[in-house]
Biotite code that builds the C-alpha atoms (Angstrom):
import biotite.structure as struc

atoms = struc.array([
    struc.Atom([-58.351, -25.236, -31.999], chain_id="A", res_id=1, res_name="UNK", atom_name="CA", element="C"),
    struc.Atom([-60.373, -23.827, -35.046], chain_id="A", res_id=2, res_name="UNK", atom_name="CA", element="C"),
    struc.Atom([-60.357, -19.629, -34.858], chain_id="A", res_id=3, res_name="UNK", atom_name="CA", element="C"),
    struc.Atom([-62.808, -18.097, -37.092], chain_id="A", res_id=4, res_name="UNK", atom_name="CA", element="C"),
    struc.Atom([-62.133, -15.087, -38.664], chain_id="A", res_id=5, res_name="UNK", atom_name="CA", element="C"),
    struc.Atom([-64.809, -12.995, -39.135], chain_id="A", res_id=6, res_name="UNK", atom_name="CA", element="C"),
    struc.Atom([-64.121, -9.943, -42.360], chain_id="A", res_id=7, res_name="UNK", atom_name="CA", element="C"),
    struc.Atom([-67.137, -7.371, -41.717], chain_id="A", res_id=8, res_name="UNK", atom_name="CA", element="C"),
    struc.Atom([-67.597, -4.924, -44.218], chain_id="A", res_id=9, res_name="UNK", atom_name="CA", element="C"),
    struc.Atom([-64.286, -4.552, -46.279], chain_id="A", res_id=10, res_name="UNK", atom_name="CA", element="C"),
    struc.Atom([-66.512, -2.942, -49.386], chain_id="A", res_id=11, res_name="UNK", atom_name="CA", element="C"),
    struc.Atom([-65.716, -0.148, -51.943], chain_id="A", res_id=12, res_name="UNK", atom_name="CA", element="C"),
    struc.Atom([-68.599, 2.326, -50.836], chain_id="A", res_id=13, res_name="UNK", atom_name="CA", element="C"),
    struc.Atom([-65.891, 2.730, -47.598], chain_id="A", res_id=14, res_name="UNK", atom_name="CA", element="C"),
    struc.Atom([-63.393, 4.383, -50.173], chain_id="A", res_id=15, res_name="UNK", atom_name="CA", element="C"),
    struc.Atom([-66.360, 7.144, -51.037], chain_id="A", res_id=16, res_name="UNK", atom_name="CA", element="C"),
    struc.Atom([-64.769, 10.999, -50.979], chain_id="A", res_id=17, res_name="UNK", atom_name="CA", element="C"),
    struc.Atom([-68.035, 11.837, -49.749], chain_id="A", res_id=18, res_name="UNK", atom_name="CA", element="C"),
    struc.Atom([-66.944, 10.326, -46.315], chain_id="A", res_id=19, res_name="UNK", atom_name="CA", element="C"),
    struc.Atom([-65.346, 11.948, -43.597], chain_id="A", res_id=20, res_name="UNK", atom_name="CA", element="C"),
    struc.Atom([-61.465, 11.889, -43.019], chain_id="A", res_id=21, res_name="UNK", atom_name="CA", element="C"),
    struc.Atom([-60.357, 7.799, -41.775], chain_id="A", res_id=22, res_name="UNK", atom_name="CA", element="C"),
    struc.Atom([-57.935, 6.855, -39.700], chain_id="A", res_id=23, res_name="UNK", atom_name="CA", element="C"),
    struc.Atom([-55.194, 3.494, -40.074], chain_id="A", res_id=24, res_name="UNK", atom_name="CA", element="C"),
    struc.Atom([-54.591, 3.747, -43.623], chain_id="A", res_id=25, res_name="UNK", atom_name="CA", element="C"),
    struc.Atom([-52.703, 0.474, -43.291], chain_id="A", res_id=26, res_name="UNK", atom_name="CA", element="C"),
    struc.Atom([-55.587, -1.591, -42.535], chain_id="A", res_id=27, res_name="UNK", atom_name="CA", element="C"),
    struc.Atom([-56.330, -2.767, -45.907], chain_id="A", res_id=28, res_name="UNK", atom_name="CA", element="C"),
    struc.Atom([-52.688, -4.066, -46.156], chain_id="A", res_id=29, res_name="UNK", atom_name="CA", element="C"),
    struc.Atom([-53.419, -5.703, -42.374], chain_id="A", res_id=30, res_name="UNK", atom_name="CA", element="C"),
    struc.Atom([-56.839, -7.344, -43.093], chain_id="A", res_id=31, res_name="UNK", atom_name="CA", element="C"),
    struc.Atom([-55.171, -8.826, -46.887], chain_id="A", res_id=32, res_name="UNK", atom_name="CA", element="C"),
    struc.Atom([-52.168, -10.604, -44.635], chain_id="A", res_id=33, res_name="UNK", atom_name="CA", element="C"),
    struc.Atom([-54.693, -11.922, -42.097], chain_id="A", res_id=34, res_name="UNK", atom_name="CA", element="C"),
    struc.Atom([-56.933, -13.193, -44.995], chain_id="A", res_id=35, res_name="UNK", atom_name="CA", element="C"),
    struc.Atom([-54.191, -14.969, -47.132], chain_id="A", res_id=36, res_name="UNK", atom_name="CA", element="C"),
    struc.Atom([-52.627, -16.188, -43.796], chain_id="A", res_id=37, res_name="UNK", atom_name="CA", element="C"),
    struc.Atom([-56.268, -18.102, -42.599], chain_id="A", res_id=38, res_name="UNK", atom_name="CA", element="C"),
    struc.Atom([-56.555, -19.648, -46.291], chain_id="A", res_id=39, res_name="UNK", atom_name="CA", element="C"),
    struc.Atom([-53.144, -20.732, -46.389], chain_id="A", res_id=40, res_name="UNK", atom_name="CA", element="C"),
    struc.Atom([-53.621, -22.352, -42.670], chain_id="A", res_id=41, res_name="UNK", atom_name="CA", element="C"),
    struc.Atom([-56.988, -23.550, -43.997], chain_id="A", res_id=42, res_name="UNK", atom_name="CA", element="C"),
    struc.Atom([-59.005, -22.123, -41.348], chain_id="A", res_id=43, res_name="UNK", atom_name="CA", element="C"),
    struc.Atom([-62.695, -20.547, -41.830], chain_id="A", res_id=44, res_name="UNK", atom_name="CA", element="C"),
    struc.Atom([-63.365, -17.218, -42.873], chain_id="A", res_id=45, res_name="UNK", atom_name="CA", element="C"),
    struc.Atom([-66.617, -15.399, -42.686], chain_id="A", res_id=46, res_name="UNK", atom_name="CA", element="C"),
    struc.Atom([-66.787, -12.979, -45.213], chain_id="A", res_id=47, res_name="UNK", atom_name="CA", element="C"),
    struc.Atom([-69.995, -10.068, -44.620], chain_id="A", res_id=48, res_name="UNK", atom_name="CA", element="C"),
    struc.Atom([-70.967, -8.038, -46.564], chain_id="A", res_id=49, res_name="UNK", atom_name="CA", element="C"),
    struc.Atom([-73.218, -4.956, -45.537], chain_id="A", res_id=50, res_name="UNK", atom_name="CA", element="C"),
    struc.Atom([-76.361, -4.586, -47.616], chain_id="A", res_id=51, res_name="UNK", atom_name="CA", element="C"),
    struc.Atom([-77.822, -0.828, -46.926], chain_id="A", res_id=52, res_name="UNK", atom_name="CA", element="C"),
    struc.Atom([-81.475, -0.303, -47.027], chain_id="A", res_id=53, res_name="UNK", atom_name="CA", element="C"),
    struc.Atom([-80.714, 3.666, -47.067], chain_id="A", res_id=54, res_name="UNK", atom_name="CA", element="C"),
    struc.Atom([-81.435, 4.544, -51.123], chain_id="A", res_id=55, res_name="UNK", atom_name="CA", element="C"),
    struc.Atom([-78.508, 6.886, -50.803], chain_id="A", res_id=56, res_name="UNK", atom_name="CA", element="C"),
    struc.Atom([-75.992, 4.677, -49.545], chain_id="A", res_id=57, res_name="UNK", atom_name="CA", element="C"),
    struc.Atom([-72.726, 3.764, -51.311], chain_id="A", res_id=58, res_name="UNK", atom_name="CA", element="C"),
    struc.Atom([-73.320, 0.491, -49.795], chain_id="A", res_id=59, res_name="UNK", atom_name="CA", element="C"),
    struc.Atom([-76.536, -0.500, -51.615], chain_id="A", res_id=60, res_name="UNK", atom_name="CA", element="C"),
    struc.Atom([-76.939, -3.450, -52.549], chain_id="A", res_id=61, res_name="UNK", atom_name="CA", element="C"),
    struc.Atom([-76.466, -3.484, -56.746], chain_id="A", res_id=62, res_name="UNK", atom_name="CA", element="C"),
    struc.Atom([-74.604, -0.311, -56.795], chain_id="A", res_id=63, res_name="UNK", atom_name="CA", element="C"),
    struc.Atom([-70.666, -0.504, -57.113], chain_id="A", res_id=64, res_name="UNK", atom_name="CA", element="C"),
    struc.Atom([-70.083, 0.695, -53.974], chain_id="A", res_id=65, res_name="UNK", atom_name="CA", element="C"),
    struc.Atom([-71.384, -2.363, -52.445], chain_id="A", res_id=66, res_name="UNK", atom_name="CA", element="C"),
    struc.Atom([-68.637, -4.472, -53.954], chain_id="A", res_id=67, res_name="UNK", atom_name="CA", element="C"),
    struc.Atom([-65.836, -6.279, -51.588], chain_id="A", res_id=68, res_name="UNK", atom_name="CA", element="C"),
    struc.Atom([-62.536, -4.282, -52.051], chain_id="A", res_id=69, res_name="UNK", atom_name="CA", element="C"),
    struc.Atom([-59.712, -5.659, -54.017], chain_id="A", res_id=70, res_name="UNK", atom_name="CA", element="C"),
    struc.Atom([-57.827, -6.778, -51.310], chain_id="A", res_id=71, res_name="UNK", atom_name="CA", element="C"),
    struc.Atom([-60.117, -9.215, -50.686], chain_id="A", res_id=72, res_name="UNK", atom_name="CA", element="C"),
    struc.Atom([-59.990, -10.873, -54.280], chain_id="A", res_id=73, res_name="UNK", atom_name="CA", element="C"),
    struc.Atom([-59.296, -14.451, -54.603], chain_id="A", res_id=74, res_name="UNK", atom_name="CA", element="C"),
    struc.Atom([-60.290, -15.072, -51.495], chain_id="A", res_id=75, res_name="UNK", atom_name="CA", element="C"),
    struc.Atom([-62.327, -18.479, -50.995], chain_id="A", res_id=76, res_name="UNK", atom_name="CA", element="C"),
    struc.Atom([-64.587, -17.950, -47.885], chain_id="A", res_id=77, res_name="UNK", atom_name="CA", element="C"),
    struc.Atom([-65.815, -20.695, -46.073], chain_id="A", res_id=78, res_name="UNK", atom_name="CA", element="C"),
    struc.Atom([-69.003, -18.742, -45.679], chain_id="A", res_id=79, res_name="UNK", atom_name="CA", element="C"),
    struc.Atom([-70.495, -15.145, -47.134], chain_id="A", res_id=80, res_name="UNK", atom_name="CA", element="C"),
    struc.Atom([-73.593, -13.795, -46.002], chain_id="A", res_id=81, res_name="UNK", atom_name="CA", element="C"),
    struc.Atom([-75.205, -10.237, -46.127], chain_id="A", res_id=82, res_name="UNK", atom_name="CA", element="C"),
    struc.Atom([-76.402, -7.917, -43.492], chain_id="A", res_id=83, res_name="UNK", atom_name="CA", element="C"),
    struc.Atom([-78.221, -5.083, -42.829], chain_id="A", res_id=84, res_name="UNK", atom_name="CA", element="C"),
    struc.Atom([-77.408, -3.838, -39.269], chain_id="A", res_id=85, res_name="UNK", atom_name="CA", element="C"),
    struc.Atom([-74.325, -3.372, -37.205], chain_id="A", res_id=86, res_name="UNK", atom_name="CA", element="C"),
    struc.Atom([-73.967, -7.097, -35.919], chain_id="A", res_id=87, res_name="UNK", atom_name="CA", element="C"),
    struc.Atom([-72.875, -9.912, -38.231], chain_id="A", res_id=88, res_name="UNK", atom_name="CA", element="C"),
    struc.Atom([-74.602, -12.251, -35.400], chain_id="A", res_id=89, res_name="UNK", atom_name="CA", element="C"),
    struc.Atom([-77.344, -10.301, -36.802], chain_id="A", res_id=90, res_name="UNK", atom_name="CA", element="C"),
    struc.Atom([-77.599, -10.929, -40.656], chain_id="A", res_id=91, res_name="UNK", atom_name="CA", element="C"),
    struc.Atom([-78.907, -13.336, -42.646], chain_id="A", res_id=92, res_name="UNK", atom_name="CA", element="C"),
    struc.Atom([-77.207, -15.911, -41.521], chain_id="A", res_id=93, res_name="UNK", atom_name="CA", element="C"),
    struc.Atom([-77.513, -17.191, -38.404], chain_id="A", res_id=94, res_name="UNK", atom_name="CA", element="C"),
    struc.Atom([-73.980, -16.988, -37.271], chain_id="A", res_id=95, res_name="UNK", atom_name="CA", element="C"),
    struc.Atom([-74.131, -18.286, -33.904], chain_id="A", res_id=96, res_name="UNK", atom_name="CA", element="C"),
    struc.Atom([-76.078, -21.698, -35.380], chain_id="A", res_id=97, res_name="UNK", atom_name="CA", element="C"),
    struc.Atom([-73.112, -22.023, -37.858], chain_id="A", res_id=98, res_name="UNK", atom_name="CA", element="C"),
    struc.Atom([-70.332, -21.498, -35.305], chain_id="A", res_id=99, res_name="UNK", atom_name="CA", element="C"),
    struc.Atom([-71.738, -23.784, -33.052], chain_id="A", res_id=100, res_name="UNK", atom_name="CA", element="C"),
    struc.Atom([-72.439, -26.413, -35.320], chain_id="A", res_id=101, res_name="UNK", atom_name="CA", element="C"),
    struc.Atom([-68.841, -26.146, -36.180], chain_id="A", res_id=102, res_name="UNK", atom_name="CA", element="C"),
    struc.Atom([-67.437, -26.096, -32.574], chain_id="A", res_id=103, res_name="UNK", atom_name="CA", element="C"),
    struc.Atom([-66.061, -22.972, -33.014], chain_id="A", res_id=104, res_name="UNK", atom_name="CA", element="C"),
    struc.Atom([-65.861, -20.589, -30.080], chain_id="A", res_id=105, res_name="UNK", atom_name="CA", element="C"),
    struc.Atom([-62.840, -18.415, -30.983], chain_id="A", res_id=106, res_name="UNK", atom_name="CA", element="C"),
    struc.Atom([-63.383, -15.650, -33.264], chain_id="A", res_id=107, res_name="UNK", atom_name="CA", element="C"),
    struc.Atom([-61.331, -12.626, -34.429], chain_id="A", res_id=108, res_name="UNK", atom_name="CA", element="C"),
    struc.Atom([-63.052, -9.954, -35.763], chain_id="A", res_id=109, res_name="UNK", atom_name="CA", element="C"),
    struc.Atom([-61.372, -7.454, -38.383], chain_id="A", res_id=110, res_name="UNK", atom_name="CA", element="C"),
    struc.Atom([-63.166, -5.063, -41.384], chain_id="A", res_id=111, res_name="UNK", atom_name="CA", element="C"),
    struc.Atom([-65.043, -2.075, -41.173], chain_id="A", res_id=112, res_name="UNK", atom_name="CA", element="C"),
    struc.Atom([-66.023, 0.306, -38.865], chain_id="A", res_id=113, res_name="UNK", atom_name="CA", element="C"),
    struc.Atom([-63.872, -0.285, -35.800], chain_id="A", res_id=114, res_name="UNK", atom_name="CA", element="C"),
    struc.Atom([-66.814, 1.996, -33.830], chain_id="A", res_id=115, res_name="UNK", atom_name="CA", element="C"),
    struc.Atom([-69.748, 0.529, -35.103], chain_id="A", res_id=116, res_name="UNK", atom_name="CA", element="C"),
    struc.Atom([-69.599, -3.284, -37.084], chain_id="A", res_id=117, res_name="UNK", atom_name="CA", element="C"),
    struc.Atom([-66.895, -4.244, -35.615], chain_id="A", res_id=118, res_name="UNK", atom_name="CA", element="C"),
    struc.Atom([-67.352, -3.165, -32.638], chain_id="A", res_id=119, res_name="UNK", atom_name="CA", element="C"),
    struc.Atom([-70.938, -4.144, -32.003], chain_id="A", res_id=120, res_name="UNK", atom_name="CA", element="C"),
    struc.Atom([-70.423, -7.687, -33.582], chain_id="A", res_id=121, res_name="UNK", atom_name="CA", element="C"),
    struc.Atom([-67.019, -8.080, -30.873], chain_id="A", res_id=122, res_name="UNK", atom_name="CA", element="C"),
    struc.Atom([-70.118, -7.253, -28.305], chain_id="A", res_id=123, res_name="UNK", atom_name="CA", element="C"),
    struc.Atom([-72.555, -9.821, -29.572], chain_id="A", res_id=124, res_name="UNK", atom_name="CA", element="C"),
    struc.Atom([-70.025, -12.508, -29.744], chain_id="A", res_id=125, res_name="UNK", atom_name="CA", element="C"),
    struc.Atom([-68.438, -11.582, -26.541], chain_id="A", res_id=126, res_name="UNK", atom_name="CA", element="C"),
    struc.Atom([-72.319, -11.463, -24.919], chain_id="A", res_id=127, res_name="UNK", atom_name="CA", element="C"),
    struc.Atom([-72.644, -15.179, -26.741], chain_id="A", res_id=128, res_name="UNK", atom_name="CA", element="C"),
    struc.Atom([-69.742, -16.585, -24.926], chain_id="A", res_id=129, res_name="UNK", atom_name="CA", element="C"),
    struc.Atom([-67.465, -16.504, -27.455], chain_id="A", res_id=130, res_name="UNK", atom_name="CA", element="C"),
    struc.Atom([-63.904, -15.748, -26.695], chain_id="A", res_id=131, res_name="UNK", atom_name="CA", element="C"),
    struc.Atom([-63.368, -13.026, -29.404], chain_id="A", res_id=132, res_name="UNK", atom_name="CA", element="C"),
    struc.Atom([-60.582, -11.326, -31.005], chain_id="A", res_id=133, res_name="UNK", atom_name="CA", element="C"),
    struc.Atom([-60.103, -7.900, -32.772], chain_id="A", res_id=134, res_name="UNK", atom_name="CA", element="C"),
    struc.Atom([-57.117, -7.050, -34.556], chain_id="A", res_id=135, res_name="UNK", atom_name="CA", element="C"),
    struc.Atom([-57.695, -3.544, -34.152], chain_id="A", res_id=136, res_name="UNK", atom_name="CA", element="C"),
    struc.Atom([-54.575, -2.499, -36.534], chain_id="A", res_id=137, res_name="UNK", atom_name="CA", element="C"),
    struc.Atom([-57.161, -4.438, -38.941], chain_id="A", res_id=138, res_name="UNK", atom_name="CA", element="C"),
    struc.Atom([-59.945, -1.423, -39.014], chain_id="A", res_id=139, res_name="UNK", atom_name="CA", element="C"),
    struc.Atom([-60.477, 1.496, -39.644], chain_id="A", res_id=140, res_name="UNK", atom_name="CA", element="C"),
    struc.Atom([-63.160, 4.293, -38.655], chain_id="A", res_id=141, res_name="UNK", atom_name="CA", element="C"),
    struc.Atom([-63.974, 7.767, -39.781], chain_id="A", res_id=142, res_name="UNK", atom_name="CA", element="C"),
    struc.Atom([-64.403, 11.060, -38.160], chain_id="A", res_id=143, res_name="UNK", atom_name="CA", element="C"),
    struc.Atom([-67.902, 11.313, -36.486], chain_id="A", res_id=144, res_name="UNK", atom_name="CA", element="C"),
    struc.Atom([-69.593, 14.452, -35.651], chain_id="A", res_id=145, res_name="UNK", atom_name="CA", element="C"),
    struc.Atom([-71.425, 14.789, -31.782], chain_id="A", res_id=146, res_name="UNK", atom_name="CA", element="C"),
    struc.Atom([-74.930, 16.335, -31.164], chain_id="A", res_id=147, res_name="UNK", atom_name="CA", element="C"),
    struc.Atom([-73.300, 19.619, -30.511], chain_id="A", res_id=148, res_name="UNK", atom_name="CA", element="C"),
    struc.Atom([-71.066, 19.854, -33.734], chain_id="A", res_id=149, res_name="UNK", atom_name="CA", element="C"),
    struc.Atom([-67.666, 18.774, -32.334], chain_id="A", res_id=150, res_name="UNK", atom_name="CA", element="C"),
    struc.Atom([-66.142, 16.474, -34.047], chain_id="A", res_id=151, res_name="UNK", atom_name="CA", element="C"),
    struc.Atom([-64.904, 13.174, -32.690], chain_id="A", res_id=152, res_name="UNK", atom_name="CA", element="C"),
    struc.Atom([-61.026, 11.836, -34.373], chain_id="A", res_id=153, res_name="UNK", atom_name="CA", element="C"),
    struc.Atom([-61.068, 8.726, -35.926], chain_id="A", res_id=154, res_name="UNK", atom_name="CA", element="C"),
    struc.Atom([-58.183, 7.918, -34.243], chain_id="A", res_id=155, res_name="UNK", atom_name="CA", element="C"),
    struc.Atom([-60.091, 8.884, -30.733], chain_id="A", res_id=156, res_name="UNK", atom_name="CA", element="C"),
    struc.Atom([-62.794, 6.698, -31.669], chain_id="A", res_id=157, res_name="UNK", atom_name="CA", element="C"),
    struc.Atom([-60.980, 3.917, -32.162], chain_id="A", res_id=158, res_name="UNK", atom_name="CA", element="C"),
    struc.Atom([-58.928, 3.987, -29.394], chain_id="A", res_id=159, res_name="UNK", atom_name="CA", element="C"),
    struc.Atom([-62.758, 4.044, -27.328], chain_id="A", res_id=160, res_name="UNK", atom_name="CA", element="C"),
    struc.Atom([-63.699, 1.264, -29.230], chain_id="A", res_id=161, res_name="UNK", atom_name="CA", element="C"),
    struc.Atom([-60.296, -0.756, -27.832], chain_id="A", res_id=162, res_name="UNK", atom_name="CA", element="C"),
    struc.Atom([-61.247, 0.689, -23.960], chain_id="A", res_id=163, res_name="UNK", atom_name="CA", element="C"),
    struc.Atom([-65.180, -0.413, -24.336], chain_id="A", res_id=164, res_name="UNK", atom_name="CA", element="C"),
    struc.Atom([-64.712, -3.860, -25.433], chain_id="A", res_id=165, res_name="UNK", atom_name="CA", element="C"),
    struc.Atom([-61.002, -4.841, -23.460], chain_id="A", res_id=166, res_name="UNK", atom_name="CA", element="C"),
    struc.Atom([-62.767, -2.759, -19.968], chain_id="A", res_id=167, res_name="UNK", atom_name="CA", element="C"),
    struc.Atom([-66.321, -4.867, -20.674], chain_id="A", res_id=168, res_name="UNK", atom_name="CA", element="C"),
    struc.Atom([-64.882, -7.929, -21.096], chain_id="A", res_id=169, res_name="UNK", atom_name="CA", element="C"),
    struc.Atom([-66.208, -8.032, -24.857], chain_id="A", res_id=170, res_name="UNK", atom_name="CA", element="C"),
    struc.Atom([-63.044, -8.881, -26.525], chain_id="A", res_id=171, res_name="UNK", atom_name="CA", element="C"),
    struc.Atom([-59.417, -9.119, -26.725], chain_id="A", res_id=172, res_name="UNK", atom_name="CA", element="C"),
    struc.Atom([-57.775, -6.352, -28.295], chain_id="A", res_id=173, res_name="UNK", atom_name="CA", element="C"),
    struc.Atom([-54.410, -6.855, -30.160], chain_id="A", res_id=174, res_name="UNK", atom_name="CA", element="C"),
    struc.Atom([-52.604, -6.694, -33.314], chain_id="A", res_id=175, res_name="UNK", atom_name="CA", element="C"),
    struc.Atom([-52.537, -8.644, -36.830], chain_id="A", res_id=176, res_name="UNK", atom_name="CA", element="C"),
    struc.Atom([-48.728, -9.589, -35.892], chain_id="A", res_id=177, res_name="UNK", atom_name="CA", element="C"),
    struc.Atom([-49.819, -10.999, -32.575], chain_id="A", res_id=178, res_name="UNK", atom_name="CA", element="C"),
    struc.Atom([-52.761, -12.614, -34.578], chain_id="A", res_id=179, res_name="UNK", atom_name="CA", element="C"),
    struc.Atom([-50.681, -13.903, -36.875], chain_id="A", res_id=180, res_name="UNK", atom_name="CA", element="C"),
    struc.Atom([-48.484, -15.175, -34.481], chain_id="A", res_id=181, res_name="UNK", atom_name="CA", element="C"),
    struc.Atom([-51.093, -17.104, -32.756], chain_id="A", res_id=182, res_name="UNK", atom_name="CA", element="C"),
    struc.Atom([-52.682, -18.947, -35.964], chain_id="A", res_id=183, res_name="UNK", atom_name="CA", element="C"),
])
């Protein structure tokens, strides 16, 4: 059965020090082995790239910031597309039209922002009928700041990310090892 993987956002402008403090410093290493693992099983990968519309953004499109990191080099995707919201099934692309026409209907979803691209794709494709993946050991979030000035860990808003999409039925959450295991 063909598994899609699906890379969101694995860009430079995420290494900014203007950013808050990030948790899972190993998920660089975890989303290169899942990368070089698909191409070497010759499965697809999705490669998306987030285009910001905000001038100020390290993610604008044409700055440096916007560039994929380097653990992403020499990677051949089977398809790259840009964005400029939360949900890859949202981009320029039409995802869903390009799974389908493909049969696929496993996806695993790894990359950048576990609370918020990640996350809210793993919802979409979950909402599609999709039977989706997220090798949450394979993101990575940053500190987040609530309405009232508290501040939210990284860590803790990860580990809400894994409870809203395993308790709503969005996704399965695991592990790159268990990923890898499965490929």
């Amino acid at each position: 059965m063909t598994t899609a993987l699906i890379v969101i956002d694995v860009q430079l402008g995420f290494d900014s020090p203007d950013l808050p403090p990030r948790n899972n410093p190993s998920s660089e290493s975890n989303i290169r082995e899942l990368v070089t693992a698909w191409q070497a099983a010759g499965e697809p990968i999705v490669l998306v790239r987030h285009d910001s519309l905000k001038p100020e953004s390290p993610l604008r499109a044409g700055t440096p910031g916007n560039a994929f990191k380097p653990e992403l080099d020499g990677v051949q995707p089977t398809l790259m597309f840009t964005k400029n919201v939360n949900s890859a099934f949202h981009g320029h692309v039409d995802l869903k039209a390009w799974l389908d026409a493909r049969g696929i209907k496993d996806i695993v979803v790894i990359g950048i922002q576990t609370n918020w691209c990640v996350e809210t794709t793993a919802r979409v494709g979950g909402n599609l009928g999709y039977h989706v993946r997220v090798a949450i050991d394979a993101t990575h979030t940053y500190d987040a700041t609530t309405p009232d000035g508290a501040v939210v860990t990284a860590d803790e808003l990860s580990r809400a990310t894994a409870a809203n999409l395993h308790s709503g039925g969005f996704a399965e959450i695991t592990s790159t090892k268990a990923v890898l295991a499965s490929l």
